[in-house]
N, C-alpha and C positions, 0 to 999 in steps of 0.2 A: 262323416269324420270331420272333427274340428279342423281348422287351420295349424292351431295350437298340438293339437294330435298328432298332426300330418310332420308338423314341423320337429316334433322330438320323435318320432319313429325314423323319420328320414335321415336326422343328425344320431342315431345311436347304430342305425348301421354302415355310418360313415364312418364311426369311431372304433366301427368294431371290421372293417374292410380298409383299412387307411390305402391298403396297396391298390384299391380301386380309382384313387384321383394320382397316383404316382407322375403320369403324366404331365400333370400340372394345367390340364384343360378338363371342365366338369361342363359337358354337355348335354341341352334342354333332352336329348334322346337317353343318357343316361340317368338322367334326374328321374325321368318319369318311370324307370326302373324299380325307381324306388318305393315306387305305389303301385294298390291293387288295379287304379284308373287312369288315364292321361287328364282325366277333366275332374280328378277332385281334390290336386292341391291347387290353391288359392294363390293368385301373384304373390301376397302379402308373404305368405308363408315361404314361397319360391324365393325370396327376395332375401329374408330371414337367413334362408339355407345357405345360400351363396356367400354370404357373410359368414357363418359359423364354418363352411366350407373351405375361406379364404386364411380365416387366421387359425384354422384347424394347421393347416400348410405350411402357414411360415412359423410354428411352433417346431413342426418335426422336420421342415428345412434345415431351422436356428438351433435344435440339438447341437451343444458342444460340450467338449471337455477339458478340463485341468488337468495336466499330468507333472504328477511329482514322481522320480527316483529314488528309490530303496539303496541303502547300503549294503553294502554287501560283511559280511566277516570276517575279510580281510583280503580274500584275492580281487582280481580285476571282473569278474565273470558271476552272472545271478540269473536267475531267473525267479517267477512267481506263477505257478503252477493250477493254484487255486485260490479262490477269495471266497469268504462267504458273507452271510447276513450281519455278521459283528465285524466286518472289515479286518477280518484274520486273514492275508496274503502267506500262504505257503510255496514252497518251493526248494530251491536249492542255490545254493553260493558256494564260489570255491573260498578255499580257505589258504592262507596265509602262503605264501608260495605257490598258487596254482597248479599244486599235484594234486589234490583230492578236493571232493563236493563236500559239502555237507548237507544236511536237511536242514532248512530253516524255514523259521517263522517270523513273521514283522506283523506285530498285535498293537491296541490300543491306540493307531494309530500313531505309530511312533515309524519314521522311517531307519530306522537299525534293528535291525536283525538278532536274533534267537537261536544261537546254534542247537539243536534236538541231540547233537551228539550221532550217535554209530550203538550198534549189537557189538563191536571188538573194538578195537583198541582206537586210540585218534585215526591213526594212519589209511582207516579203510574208508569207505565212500558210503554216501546214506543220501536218497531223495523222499520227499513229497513229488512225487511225480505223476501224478491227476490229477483231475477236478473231485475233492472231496466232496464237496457239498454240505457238512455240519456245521451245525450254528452252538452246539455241547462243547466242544471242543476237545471232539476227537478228531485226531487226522492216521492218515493209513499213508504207509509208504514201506521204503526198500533201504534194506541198508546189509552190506557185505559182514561177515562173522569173520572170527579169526581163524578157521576149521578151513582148511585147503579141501578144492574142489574135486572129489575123489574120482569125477568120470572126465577128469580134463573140460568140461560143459561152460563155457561163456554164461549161460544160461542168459533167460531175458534182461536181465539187470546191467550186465556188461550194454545196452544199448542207451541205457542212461547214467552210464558212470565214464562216458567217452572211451568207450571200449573195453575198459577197465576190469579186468574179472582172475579167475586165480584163485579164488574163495566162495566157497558155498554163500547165497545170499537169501537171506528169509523178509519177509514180508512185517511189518511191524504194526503196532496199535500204541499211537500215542495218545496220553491224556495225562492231565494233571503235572505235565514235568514229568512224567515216565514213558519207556520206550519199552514195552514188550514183544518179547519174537513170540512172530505165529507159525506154526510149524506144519510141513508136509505133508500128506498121503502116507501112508506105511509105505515105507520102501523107498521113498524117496528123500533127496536133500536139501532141495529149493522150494522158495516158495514168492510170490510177487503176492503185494496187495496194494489195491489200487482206489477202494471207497469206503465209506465211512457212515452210516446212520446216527440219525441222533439217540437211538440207544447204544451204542458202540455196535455195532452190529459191523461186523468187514468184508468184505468181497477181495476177491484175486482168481488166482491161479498156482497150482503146487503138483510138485512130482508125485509119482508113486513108486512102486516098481517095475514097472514094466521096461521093458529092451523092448524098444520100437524100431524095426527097420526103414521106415517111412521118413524114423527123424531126418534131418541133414544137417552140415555143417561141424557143430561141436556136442549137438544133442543127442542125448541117448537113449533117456526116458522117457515115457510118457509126462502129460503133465493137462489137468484136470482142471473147471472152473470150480469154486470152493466158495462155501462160507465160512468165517468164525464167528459163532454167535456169541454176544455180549459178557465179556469177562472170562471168554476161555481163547488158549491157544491152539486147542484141535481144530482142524479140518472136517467141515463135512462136504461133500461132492455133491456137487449139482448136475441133472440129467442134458446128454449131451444131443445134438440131434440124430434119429437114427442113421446107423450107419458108420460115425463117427467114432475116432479115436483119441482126440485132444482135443481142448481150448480154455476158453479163460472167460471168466467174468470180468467187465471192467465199470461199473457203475452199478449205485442203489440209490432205492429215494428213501422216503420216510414210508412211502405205503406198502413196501416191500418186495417193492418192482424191481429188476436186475437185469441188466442186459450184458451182453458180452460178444464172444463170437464161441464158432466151434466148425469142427476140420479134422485133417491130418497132423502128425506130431510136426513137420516141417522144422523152422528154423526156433523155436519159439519167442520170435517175435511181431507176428501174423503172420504174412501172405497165404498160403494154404489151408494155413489153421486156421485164418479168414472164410472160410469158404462159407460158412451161414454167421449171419447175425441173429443173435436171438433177443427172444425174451422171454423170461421167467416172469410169472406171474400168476398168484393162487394154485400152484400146483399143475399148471400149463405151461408149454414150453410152444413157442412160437418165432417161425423163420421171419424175417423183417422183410425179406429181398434181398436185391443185389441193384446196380445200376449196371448190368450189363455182363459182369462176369461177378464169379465165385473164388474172388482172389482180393484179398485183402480187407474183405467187407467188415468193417469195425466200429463201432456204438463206441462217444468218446465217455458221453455224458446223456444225462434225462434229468426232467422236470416234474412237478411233484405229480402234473396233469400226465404223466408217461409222453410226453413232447423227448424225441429222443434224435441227437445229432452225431454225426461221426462222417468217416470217408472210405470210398472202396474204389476198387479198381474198375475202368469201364471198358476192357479188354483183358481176354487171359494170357496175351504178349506182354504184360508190365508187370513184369515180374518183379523187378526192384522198384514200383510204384513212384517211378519218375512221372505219373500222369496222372494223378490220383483226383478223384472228385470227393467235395463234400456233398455230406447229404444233409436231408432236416426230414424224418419221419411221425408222421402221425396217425392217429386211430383211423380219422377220418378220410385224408389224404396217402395215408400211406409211404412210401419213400419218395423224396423230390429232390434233384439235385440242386448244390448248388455250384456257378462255374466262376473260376478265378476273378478277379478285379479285372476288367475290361482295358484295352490299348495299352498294355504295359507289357504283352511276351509273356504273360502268364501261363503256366501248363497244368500246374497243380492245384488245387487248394483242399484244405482238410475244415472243418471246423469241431472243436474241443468244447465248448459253453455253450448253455444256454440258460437262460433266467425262466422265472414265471409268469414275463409276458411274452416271450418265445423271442428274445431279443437272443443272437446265434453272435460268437465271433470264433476266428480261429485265422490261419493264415493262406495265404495265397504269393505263389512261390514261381519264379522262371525254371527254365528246364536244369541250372548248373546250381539251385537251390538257394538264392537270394530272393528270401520273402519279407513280405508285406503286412502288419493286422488289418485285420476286416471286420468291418459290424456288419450282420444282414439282419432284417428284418421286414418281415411281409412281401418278399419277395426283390426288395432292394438292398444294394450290396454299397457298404460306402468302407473306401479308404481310411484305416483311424489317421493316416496321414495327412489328409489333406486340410488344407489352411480353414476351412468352412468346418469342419470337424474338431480338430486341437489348434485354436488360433494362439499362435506367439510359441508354441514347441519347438525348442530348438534341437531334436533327436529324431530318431528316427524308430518307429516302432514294426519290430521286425516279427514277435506274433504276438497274437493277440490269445492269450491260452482260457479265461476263465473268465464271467460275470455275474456277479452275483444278483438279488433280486430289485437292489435300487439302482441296477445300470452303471455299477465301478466295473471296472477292467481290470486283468492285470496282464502280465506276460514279461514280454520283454523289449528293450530297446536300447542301442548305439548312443550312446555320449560321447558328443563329439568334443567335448570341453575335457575328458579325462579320457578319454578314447577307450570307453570301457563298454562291455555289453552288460547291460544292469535290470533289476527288477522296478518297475515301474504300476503305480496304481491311479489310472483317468480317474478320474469324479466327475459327473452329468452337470454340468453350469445353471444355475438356473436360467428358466426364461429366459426374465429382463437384463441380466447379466450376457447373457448368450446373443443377444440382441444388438446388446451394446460392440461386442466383442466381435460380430460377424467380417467386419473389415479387416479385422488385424492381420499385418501381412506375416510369411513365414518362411525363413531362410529356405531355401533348397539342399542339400546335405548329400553328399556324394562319401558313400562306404568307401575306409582306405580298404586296400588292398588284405589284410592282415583280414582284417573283417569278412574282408568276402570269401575269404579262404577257408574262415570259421565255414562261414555257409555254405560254402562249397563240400565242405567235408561232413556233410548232415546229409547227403546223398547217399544210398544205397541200403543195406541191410541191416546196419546200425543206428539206422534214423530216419527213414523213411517218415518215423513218426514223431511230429516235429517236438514231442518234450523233452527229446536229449539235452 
């Protein structure tokens, strides 16, 4: 083998293992790893390596990012839920008074916002509240009807409308400037939907009629994981794992992968009904694991390669999933946790995104529920906080919900200049830019009170799951 040979074999699976020099130390014992022999790479080419090695390092060091605030449509409060390949940021903003959400959208890169409107009248509440993942410009989300809720049911939707419920709430299909309801199971009144293919294709969850005594809380009905395929509002149901009697789909790709969970009727907004994560796929249905227990196990989002992230519970005592771990599952590797941001009292972390080079972010949170965004990738976890990451940020970014496939971000984050919690979208710095930028220093920022109280109230059974 040439030197030449030696030297791009050795450099493409550094490129393609980057978490192998994480370290930051690349040793003569694992170099030689890298060949079939210890005696036939060549100094020349060793010497080579150590160089491509070196500035391979301080590239994925000097990763930063820019981040700009999203306006909101008129109250103080946003979020951005999901981004995709056209830099379509979805989510939700309160609107004018801070009684109700709306679904929004911030396109063309424009930072102001697109109210989607509501299924009834102004007054009711509407999110994009996943990661869609469509690059067509469909989005899938929730939004309240003006039809009062006939079994008393919260239903899942009351947990991203801050409690909010009173009203049967259906799952929707936006595209073109139109909001269509997708409608229920026979027998049922609700419906959630939570993704979006680029043929319009929808996933969720939706009632039928069944009286489940299993439910708790305010639930009564069953409630099934569904599709609606392209341009219709029926439900068709998806097979649940044996044994069970409810759950939910909460992602598709373009290949027509889905994942979800499935369970017990419970509260319907996991824990129980967590008890398997699945995946659909050619007419197979498949358990993912768990990290320890059968409670809360939930797939946030997947990639187009079926790379699929989410968080579950790693004891069946956490019951209100104050300890929740994310995970990152693959074909190959199968489920891997991942654990909080490191010396900061972290207990929790979930992660929600991931790209198509398996770049994961999502948040990481103390036990009274003041969290953090996080990027992981290849098995390292970074702060979007810290001053090596977003140099000269003066906010504070509290999750990190979505990214899409050039590495934007979006989620949410504290302005401390207008003291608001707002929707925000990082952009990847270039390079030489990032280079430049590595030193710049960055205020410290201490949440008022008011703030933490927000996060503090994201704790328990209304938000365990941090899109509320």
């Amino acid at each position: 083998m040439s030197a030449n040979v030696q030297f791009h074999t050795a450099r493409s699976y550094i490129f393609n293992h980057q978490n192998f020099y994480d370290g930051g130390l690349i040793t003569m014992r694992r170099l030689r790893m890298l060949e079939p022999s210890r005696n036939t790479i060549t100094r020349a080419a060793l010497l080579l390596l150590v160089f491509a090695v070196s500035a391979l390092m301080q590239t994925v060091a000097a990763q930063q990012y820019q981040v700009t605030y999203l306006d909101s449509i008129g109250g103080n409060r946003s979020r951005g839920n999901s981004i995709n390949n056209r830099e379509w940021v979805a989510g939700f903003s309160f609107v004018t008074g801070n009684a109700r959400r709306h679904a929004t959208l911030w396109r063309d890169g424009s930072v102001t916002g697109t109210d989607l409107g509501t299924l009834g009248l102004p007054d009711k509440n509407s999110n994009v509240a996943w990661p869609v993942k469509n690059n067509r410009g469909f989005l899938a989300g929730i939004s309240q009807t003006d039809t009062p809720e006939p079994n008393g049911e919260s239903w899942s939707c009351a947990a991203f409308f801050g409690g909010q419920s009173g009203f049967i709430c259906l799952g929707f299909r936006w595209h073109d400037d139109v909001m269509t309801r997708l409608l229920p199971l026979a027998g049922g009144n609700n419906s959630f939907a939570t993704g979006a293919d680029n043929n319009g294709r929808v996933v969720g969850w939706a009632e039928n009629g069944v009286h489940d005594s299993h439910c708790v809380g305010t639930q009564v009905l069953q409630f099934h994981p569904v599709v609606w395929a392209p341009g219709s509002d029926q439900p068709e149901a998806l097979p649940l794992f044996s044994g069970d009697s409810s759950g939910a789909a909460t992602a598709i790709n373009n290949r027509g992968q889905i994942v979800g969970i499935s369970g017990v009727c419970d509260q319907a907004v996991g824990r129980r009904t967590a008890m398997h994560a699945l995946l659909w796929d050619k007419g197979t249905v498949t358990d993912l694991g768990n990290l320890g227990a059968k409670l809360w196990i939930t797939p946030m989002a997947l990639n187009q390669s079926g790379d699929i992230v989410g968080f579950g519970a790693t004891s069946e005592t956490d019951l209100n999933g104050d300890f929740l771990r994310a995970f990152i599952w693959t074909r190959r590797d199968g489920m891997k946790r991942i654990d909080p941001l490191p010396g900061l009292d972290h207990v929790l972390s979930q992660a929600t995104g991931i790209n198509e080079s398996g770049q994961v972010v999502g948040s990481s949170c103390t036990v009274d529920g003041a969290c953090l965004g996080f990027l992981w990738q290849n098995g390292v976890i970074k702060n979007l906080n810290d001053p090596d990451v977003t140099p000269g940020f003066n906010g504070v970014i509290i999750n990190a919900q979505d990214i899409n496939d050039d590495g934007e971000i979006t989620g949410r984050a504290f302005d401390p200049a207008a003291g608001d919690i707002k929707t925000f979208i990082a952009v990847p710095i270039s390079e030489t830019a990032s280079l430049k930028n590595v030193s710049l220093p960055k205020a410290q920022i201490v949440l008022p009170e008011n703030v933490r109280q927000i996060l503090r109230q994201q704790r328990g059974i209304f938000s365990v799951n941090p899109l509320r």
